[in-house]
NULUM-584269 format. One line per field, with one value per residue: residue number from 1; x, y, z of N, C-alpha, C in turn. Coordinates in steps of 0.2 Angstrom, whole numbers. Atoms other than C-alpha are relative to their C-alpha. Example, Ala and Ser with C-alpha at 12.3 -4.5 7.8 and 13.67 -1.06 7.14 Angstrom:
num: c(1;2)
n.east: c(4;-4)
n.north: c(-6;-6)
n.up: c(0;-1)
ca.east: c(62;68)
ca.north: c(-22;-5)
ca.up: c(39;36)
c.east: c(4;-4)
c.north: c(6;5)
c.up: c(0;3)
***
This chain:
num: c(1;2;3;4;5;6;7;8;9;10;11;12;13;14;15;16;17;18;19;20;21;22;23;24;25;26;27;28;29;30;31;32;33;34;35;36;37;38;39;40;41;42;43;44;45;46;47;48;49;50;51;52;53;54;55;56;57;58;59;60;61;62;63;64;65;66;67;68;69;70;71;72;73;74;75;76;77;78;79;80;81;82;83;84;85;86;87;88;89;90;91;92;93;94;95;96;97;98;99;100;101;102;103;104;105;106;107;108;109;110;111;112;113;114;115;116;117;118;119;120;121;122;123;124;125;126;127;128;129;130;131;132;133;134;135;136;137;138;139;140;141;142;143;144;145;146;147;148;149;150;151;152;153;154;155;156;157;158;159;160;161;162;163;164;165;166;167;168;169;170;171;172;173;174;175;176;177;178;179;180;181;182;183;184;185;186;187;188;189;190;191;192;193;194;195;196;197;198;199;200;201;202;203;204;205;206;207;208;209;210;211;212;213;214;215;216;217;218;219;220;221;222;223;224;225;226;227;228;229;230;231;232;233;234;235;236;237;238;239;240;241;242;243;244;245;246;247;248;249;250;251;252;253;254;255;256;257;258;259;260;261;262;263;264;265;266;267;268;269;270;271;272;273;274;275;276;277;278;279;280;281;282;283;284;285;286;287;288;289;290;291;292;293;294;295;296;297;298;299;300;301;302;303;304;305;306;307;308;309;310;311;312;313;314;315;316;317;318;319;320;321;322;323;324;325;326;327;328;329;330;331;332;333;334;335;336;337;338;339;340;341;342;343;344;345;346;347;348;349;350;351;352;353;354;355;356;357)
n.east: c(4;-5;1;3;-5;1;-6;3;-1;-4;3;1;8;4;-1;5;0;-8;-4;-2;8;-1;7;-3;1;4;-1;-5;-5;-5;-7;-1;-8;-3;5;-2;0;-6;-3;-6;-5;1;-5;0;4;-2;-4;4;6;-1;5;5;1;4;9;2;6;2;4;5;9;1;6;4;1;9;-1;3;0;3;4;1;-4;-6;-5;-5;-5;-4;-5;-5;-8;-5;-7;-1;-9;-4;-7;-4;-5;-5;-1;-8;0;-4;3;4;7;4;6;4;5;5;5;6;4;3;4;5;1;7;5;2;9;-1;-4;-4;-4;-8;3;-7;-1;-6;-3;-1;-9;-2;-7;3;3;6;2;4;1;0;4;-3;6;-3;2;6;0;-4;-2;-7;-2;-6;-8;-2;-1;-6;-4;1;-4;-7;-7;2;-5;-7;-2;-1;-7;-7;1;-2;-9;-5;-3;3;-3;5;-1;3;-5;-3;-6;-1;-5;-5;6;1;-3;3;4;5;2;6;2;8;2;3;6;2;3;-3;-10;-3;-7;-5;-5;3;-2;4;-2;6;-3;3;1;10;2;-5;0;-5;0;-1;-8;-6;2;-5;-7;1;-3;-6;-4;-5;2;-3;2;7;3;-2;9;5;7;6;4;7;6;3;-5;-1;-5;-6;-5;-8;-3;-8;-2;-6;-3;-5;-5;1;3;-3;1;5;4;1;-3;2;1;-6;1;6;4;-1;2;-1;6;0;6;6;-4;-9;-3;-6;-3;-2;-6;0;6;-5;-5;5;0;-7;-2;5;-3;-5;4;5;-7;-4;6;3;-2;-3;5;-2;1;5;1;1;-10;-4;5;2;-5;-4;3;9;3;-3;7;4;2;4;6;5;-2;5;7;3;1;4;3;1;3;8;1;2;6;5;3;2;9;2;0;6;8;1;4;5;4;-3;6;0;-3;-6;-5;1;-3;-8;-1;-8;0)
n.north: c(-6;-6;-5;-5;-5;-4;-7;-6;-4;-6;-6;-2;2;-4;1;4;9;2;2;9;6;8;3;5;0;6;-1;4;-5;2;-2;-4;-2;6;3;1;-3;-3;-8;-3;-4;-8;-2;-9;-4;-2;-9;-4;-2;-5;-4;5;-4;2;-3;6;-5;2;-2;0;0;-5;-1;2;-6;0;-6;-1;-1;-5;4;3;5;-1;7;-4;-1;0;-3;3;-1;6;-3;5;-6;2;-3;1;0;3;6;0;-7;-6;-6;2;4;-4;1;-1;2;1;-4;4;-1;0;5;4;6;0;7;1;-4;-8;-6;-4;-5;-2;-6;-2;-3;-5;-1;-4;0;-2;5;6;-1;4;7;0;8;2;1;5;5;5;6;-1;-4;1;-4;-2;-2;-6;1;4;-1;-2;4;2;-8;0;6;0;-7;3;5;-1;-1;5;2;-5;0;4;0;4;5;3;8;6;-1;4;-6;-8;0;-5;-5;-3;-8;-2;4;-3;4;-3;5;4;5;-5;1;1;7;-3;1;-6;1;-5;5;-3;6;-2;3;1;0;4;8;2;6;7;1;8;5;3;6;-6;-7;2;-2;-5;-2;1;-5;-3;-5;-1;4;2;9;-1;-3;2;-3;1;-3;2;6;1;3;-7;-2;1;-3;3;-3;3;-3;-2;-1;-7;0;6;1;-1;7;0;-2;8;3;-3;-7;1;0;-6;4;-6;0;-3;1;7;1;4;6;0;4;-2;-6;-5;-4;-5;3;4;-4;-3;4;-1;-7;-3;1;-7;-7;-1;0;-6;-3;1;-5;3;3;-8;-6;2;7;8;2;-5;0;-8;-5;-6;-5;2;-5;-7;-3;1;-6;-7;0;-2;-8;-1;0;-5;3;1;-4;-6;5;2;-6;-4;1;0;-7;0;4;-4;-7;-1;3;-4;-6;3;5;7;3;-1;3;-2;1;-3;-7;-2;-6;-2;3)
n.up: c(0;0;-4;-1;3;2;2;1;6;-3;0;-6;1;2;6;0;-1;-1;6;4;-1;2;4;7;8;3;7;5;1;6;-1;7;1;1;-6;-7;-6;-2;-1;6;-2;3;5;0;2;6;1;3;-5;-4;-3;-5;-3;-6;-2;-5;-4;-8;-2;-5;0;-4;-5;3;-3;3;7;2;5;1;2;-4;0;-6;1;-6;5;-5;2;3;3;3;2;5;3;2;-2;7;-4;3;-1;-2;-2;5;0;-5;1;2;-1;7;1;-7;-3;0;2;-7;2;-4;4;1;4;5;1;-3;4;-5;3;-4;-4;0;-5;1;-6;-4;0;7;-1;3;6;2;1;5;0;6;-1;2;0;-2;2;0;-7;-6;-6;2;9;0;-1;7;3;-1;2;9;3;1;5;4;2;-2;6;6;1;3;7;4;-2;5;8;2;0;3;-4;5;3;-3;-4;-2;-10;3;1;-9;-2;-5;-4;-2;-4;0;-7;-1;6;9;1;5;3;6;1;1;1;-4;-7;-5;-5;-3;-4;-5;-11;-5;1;-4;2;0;6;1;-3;-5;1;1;-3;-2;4;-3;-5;0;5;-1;2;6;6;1;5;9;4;0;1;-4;2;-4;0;2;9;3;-3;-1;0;-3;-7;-5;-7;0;-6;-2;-2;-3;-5;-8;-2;-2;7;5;5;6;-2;3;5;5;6;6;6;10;6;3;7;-2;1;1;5;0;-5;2;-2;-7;-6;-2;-2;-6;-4;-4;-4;-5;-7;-4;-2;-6;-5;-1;1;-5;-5;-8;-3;-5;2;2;-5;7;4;5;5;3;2;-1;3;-3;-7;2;3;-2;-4;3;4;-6;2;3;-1;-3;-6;1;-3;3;6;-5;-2;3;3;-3;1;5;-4;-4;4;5;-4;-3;5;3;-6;-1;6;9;3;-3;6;5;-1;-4;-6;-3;-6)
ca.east: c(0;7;8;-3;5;-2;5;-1;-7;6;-7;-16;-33;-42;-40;-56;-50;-31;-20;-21;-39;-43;-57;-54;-54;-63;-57;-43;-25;-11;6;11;31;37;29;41;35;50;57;66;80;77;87;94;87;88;98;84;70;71;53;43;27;16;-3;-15;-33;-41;-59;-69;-88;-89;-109;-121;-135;-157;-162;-176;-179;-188;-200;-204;-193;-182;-168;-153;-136;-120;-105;-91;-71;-59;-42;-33;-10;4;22;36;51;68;71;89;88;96;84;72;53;39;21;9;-8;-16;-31;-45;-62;-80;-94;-114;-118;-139;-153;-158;-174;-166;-164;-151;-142;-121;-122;-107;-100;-88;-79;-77;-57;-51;-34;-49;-53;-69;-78;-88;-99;-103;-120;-119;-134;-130;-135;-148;-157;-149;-142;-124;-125;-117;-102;-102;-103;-90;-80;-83;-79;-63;-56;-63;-50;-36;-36;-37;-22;-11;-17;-12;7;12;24;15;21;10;8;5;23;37;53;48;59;68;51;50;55;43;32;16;13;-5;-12;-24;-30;-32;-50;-50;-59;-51;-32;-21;-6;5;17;5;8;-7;-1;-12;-7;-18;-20;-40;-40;-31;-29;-13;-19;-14;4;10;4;20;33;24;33;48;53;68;66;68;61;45;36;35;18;4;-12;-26;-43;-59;-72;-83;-70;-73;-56;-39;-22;-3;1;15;20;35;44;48;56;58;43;45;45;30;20;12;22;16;18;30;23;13;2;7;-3;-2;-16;-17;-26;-41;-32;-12;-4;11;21;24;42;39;27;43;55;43;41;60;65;48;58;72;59;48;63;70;51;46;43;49;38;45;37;22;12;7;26;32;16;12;24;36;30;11;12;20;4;-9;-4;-4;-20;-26;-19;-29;-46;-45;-47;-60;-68;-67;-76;-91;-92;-94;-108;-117;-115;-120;-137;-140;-139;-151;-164;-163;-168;-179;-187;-186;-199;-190;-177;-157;-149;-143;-137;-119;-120;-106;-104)
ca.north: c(0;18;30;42;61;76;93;109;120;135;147;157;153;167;160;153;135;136;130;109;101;83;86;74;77;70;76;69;71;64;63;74;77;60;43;43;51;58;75;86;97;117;127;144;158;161;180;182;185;200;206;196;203;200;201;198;209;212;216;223;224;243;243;233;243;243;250;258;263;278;266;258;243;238;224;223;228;231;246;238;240;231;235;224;229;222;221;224;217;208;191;193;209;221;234;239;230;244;245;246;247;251;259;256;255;257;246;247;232;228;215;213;224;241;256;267;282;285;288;300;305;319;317;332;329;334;322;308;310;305;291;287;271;263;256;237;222;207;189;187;194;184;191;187;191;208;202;188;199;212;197;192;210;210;191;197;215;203;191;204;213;198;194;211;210;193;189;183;164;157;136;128;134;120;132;146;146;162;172;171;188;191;179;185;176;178;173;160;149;155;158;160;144;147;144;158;159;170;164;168;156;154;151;142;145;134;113;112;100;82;80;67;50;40;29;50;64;56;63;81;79;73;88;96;116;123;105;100;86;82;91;86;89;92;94;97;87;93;92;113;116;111;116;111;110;104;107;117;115;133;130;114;109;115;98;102;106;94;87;97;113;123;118;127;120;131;131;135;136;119;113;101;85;81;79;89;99;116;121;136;127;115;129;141;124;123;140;141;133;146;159;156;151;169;176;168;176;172;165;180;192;184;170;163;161;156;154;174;181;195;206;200;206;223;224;217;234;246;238;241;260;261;258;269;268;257;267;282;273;269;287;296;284;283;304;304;293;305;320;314;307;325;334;321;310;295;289;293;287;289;286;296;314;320;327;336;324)
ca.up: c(0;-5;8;9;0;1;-9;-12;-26;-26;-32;-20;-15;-20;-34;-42;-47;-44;-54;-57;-60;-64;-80;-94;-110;-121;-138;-149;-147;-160;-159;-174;-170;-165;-158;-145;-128;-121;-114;-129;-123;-124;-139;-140;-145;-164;-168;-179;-166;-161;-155;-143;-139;-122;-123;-111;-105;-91;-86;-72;-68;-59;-55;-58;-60;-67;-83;-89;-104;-112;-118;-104;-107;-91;-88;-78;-86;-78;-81;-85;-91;-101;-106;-120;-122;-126;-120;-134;-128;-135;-132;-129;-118;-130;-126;-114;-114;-120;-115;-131;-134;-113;-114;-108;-114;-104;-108;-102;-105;-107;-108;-124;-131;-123;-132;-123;-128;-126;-108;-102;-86;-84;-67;-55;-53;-72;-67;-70;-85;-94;-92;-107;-107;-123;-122;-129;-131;-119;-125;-115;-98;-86;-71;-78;-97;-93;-85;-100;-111;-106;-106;-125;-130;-122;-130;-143;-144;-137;-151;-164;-156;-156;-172;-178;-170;-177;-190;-203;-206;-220;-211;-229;-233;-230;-227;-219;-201;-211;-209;-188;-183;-171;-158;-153;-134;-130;-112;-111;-125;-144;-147;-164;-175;-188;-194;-196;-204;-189;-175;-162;-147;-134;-116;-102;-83;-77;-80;-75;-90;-91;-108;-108;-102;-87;-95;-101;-89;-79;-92;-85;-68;-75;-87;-82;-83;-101;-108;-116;-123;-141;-152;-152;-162;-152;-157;-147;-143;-152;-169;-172;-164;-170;-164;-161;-141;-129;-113;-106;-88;-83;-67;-53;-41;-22;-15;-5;-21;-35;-46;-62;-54;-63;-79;-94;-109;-126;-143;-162;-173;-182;-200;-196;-201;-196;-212;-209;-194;-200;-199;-187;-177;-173;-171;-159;-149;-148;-141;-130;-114;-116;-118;-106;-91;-95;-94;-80;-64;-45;-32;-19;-31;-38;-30;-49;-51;-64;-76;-75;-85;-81;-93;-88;-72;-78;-90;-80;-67;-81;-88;-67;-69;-84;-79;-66;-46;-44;-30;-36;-55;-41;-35;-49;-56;-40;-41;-58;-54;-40;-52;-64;-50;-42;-58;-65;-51;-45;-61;-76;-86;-78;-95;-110;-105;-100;-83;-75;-58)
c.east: c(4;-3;-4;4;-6;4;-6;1;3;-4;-4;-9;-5;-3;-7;0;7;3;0;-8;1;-5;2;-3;-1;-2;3;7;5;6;0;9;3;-4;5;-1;6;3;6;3;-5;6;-1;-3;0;4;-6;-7;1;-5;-2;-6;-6;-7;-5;-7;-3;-8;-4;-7;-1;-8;-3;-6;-10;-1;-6;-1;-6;-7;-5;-1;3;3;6;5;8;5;5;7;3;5;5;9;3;6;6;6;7;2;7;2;4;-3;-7;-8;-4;-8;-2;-6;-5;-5;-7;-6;-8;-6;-5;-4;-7;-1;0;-7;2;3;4;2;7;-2;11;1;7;0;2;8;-1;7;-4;1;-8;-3;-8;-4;-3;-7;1;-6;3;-5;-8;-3;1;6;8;1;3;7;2;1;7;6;3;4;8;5;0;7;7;0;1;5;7;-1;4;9;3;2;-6;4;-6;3;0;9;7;6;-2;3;2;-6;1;6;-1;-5;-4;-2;-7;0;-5;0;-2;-8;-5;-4;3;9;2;6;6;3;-2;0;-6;3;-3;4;-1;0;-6;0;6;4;6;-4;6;8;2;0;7;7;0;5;6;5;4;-2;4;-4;-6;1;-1;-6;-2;-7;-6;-6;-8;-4;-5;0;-2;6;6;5;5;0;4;2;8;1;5;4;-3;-6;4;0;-6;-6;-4;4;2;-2;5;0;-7;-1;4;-4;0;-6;2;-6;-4;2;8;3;8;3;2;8;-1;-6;5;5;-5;2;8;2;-5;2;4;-4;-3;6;1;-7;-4;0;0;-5;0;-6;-5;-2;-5;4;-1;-4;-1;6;2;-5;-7;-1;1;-6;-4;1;-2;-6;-3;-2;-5;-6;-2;-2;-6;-6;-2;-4;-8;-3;-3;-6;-6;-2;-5;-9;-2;-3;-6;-7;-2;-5;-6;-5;1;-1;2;7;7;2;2;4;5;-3;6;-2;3)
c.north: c(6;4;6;9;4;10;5;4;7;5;0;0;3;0;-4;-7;0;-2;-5;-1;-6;0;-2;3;-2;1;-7;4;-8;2;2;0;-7;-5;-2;6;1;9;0;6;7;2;6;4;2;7;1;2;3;6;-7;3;-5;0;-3;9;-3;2;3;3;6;0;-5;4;-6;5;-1;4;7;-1;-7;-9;-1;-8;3;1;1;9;-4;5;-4;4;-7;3;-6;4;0;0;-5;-6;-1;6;4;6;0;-1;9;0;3;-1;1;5;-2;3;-2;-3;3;-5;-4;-4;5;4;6;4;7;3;1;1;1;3;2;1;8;3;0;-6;-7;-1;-4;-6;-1;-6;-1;-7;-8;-7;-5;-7;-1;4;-3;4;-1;1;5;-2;-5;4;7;-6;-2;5;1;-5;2;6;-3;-4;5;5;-3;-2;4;1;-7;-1;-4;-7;-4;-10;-5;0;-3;1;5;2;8;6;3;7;4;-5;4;-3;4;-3;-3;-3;3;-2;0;-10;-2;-1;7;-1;6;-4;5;-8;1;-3;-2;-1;-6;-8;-1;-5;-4;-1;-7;-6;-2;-1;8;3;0;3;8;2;-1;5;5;7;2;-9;-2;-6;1;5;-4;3;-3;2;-3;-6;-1;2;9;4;-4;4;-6;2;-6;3;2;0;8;-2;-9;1;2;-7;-1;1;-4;2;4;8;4;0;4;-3;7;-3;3;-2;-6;-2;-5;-8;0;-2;2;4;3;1;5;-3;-5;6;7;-7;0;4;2;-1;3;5;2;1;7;5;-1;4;-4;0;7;8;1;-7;-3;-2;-9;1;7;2;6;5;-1;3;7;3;-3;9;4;0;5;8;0;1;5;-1;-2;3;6;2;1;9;3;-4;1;9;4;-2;6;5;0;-3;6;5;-5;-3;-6;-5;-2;-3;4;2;4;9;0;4;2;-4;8)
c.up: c(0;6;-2;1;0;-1;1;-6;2;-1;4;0;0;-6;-3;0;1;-5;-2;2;-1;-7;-5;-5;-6;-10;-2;2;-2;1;-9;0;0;4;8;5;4;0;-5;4;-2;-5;0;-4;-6;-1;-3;3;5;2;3;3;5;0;3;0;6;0;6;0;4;3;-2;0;-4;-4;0;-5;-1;-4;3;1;5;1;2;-6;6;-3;0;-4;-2;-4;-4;1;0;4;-4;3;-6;4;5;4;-3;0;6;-2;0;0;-5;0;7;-1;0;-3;4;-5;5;-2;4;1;-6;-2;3;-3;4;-6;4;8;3;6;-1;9;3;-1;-9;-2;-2;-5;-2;0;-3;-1;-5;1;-4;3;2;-4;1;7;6;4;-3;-8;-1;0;-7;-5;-3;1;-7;-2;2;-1;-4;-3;3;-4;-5;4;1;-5;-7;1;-2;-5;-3;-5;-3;2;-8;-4;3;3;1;7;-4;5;8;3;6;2;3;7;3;8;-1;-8;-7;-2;-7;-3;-4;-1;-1;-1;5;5;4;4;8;7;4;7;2;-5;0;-6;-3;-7;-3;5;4;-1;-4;5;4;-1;2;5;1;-6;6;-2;-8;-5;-1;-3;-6;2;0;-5;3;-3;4;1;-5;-12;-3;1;-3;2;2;8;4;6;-1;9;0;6;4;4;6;2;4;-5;-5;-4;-6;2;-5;-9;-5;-4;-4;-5;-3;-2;-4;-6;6;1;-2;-3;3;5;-3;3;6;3;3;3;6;8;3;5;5;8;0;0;4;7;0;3;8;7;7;5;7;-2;-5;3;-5;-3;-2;-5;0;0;1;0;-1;4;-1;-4;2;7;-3;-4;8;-1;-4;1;6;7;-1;8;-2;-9;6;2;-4;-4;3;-1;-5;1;3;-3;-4;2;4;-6;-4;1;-2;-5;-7;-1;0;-6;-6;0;4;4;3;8;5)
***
């Protein structure tokens, strides 16, 4: 009988699901690179990859609020914020990393069937700046369709600016390694459907799903930092999804820890059916264990070390910065409100005209 072992997930438990789950996967996955299961060394950095960019969004939900309409339509909605940016940095540190792209953008976000107008609030403090909400039709009228939907609209403006910063690296073409100039790293999973010919690389923190069977998941806790597992083509469950992905060991397990701590899923957009590995889909994989290793952040100074990257955390502060203190966001809507229930009464419809808060 084995003894009885218990570790700890390292990320912090505010955390909705942590960082390792158990849920099976219950797609397809192919070896594509080779049939031997075996840890591949890490490889240096090519000289000619000399952009690297970071991209990641963030969202938050400021009020929730109740709408009524000037048509005596009502349905909840919420305000809303999301910030989409990029970090431009050099592989090889030859120069200093560049925030791109932070700024945010203010959503109110409806049921369905409500005709609203712009509504705009102009902050007291002029150091604020305006805060302009951009009215926007949820799914449907349940009580989370807001937040869903200011969630949607922000994958939606982080796919299309890693989409717009990757090299483009046409996948049907058999020597193209020459072309990789620039790496796009995305956080979180590529949401597109669709192929794309760009080296754009989707990163996943988290493990919540199993996807290697029982006689592999093994080789997870036996990667030395810098090496990964072969490719893979994985493709959904429900066959609308293919991509290239492989795991990478950023650094060693704490011994108190599980096993697979340490470690990060990566994907490439992939055709439908694995006829062929793309040259730069082989060479990204290579270089992804020295890139990440130099990227990763330290447990002392992030506590989703090493999965949130460096320049992740660096753009997830100035996305924070961006949106704006989120107390002083609340103030001036509830003041707002106030203003338009003084002159209007309690009866009528809040929405649609700038008031000075």
């Amino acid at each position: 009988m084995l003894p009885m072992r218990i570790r700890l997930d390292p990320w912090p438990v505010d955390m909705e699901d942590g960082q390792l789950g158990f849920k099976a996967f219950q797609g397809q996955l192919i070896d594509i690179e080779t049939p031997r299961w075996a840890a591949l060394p890490a490889r240096p950095l090519p000289e000619r990859l000399r952009t690297v960019f970071v991209v990641d969004g963030k969202r938050r939900m400021d009020s929730r609020i109740f709408v009524e309409d000037d048509h005596g339509e009502s349905g909840v909605g919420a305000f809303g914020a999301y910030v989409v940016g990029a970090v431009n940095l050099c592989p090889h540190g030859s120069r200093q990393a560049e925030l791109m792209d932070v700024r945010a953008q203010r959503l109110l976000a409806h049921a369905p069937g409500l005709r609203l107008d712009p509504h705009m609030l102009s902050p007291r403090n002029p150091h604020t700046g305006r805060l302009e909400y951009t009215p926007v039709a949820a799914e449907s009228d349940d009580p989370l369709a807001p937040l869903h939907k200011l969630q949607s609209v922000m994958l939606h403006e982080e796919q299309e600016l890693s989409h717009g910063l990757a090299s483009r690296v046409p996948f049907d073409e058999m020597d193209d390694r020459e072309a990789l100039h620039a790496l796009t790293l995305q956080d979180g999973t590529l949401r597109r459907a669709t192929n794309f010919g760009g080296a754009v690389v989707g990163y996943v923190k988290t493990m919540q799903t199993q996807y290697l069977g029982a006689d592999r998941v093994g080789l997870l806790s036996d990667l030395k930092p810098g090496e990964r597992t072969p490719i893979m083509h994985l493709k959904s469950e429900t066959g609308k999804t293919t991509r290239f992905t492989w795991y990478v060991r950023l650094c060693d397990a704490t011994f108190y820890q599980h096993p697979m701590s340490g470690v990060m899923r990566l994907e490439m957009y992939a055709p439908e059916e694995p006829d062929f590995l793309p040259p730069i889909v082989r060479e990204v994989a290579n270089l992804s264990g020295t890139l990440l290793c130099r990227l990763g952040s330290k447990a002392h100074k992030d506590p989703r070390a090493p999965q949130n990257l460096i320049p992740t955390a660096a753009l997830e502060q100035a996305m924070g910065r961006a949106m704006g203190s989120p107390e002083l966001v609340t103030r001036r809507i509830r003041a707002h409100i106030a203003s338009q229930l003084s002159q209007q009464g309690l009866g009528q419809q809040v929405l649609g005209r700038e008031v000075r808060a």
